[in-house]
C-alpha positions in Angstrom: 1.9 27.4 6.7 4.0 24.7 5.1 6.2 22.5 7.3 9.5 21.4 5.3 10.3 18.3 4.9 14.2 16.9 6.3 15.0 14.8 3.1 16.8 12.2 5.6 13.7 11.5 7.6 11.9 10.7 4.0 15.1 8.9 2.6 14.7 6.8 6.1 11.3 5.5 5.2 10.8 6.2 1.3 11.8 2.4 0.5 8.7 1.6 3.2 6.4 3.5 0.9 7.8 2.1 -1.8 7.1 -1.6 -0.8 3.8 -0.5 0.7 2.0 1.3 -2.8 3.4 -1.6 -4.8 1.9 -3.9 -1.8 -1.3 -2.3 -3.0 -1.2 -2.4 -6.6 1.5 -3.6 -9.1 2.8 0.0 -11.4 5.3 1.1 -13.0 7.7 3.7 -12.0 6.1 7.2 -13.0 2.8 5.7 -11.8 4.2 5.0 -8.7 6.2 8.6 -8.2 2.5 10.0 -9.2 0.9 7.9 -6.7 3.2 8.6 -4.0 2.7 12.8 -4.9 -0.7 12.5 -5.0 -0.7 10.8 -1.0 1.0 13.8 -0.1 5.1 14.0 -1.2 4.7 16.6 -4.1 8.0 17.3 -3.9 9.5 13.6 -4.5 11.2 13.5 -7.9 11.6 10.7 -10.3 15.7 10.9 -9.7 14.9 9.8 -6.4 12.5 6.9 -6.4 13.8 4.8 -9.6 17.5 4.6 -7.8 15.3 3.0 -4.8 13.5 0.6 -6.9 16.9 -0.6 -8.5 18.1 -1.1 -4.7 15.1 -2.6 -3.6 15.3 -5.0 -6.8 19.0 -5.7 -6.3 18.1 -6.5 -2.6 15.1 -9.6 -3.8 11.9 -7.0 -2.1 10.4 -6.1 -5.8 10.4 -7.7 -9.1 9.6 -6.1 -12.3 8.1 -7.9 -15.9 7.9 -6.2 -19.2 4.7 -5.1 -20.5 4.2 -3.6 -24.5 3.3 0.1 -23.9 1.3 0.8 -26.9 3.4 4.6 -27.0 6.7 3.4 -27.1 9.5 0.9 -25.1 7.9 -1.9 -23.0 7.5 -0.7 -19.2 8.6 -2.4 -16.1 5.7 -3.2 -13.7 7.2 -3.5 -10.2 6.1 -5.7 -7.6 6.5 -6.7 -4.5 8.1 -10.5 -3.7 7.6 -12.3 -0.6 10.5 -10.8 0.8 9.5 -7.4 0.2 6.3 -8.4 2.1 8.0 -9.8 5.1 10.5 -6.4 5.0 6.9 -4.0 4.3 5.5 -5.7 7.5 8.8 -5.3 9.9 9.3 -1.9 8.7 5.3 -1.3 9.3 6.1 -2.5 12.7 9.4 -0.5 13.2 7.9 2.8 12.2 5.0 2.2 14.7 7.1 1.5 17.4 9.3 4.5 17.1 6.5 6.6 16.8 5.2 5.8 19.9 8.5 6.7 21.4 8.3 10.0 19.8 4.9 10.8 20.2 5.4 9.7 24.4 8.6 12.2 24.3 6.7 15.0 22.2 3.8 15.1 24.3 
């Protein structure tokens, strides 16, 4: 049986996954939407993740620099800046929290 996902739970903590996989390792967009499906969110779409990099960029928690793509336009590899760091680790913490609440009142 497959449990659907609420799209506002996932819009609440996509920009924490976000920050996280870039954490790990510095990619570019579709890398990063194929990343995220393979961890488990096969239904995310590309229309929703590059809107939340632009956000998170315009808010100083990733960075991007141009790399030649040998097929094509030069790609943006996204990073995460300090600040996105600092925001991965309080979200971390957050998201912990709150689901220790949850799981008290589930159980």
């Amino acid at each position: 049986m497959t449990v659907r996902r609420d799209p506002q739970l996932l819009k609440g903590v996509l920009p924490m996954l976000i920050l996280a996989e870039l954490a790990r390792e510095s990619t570019y967009g579709r890398e990063l939407v194929q990343r995220l499906e393979a961890s488990g969110l096969e239904d995310l779409s590309h229309g929703t993740v590059y809107p939340l990099l632009t956000r998170l960029e315009r808010e100083g928690l990733v960075d991007f620099s141009l790399v030649a793509s040998p097929s094509g336009p030069a790609r943006k590899i996204y990073s995460v800046t300090p600040q996105g760091a600092a925001k991965l680790n309080e979200s971390v913490a957050a998201w912990r929290s709150l689901g220790m609440v949850v799981d008290t009142i589930l159980a």
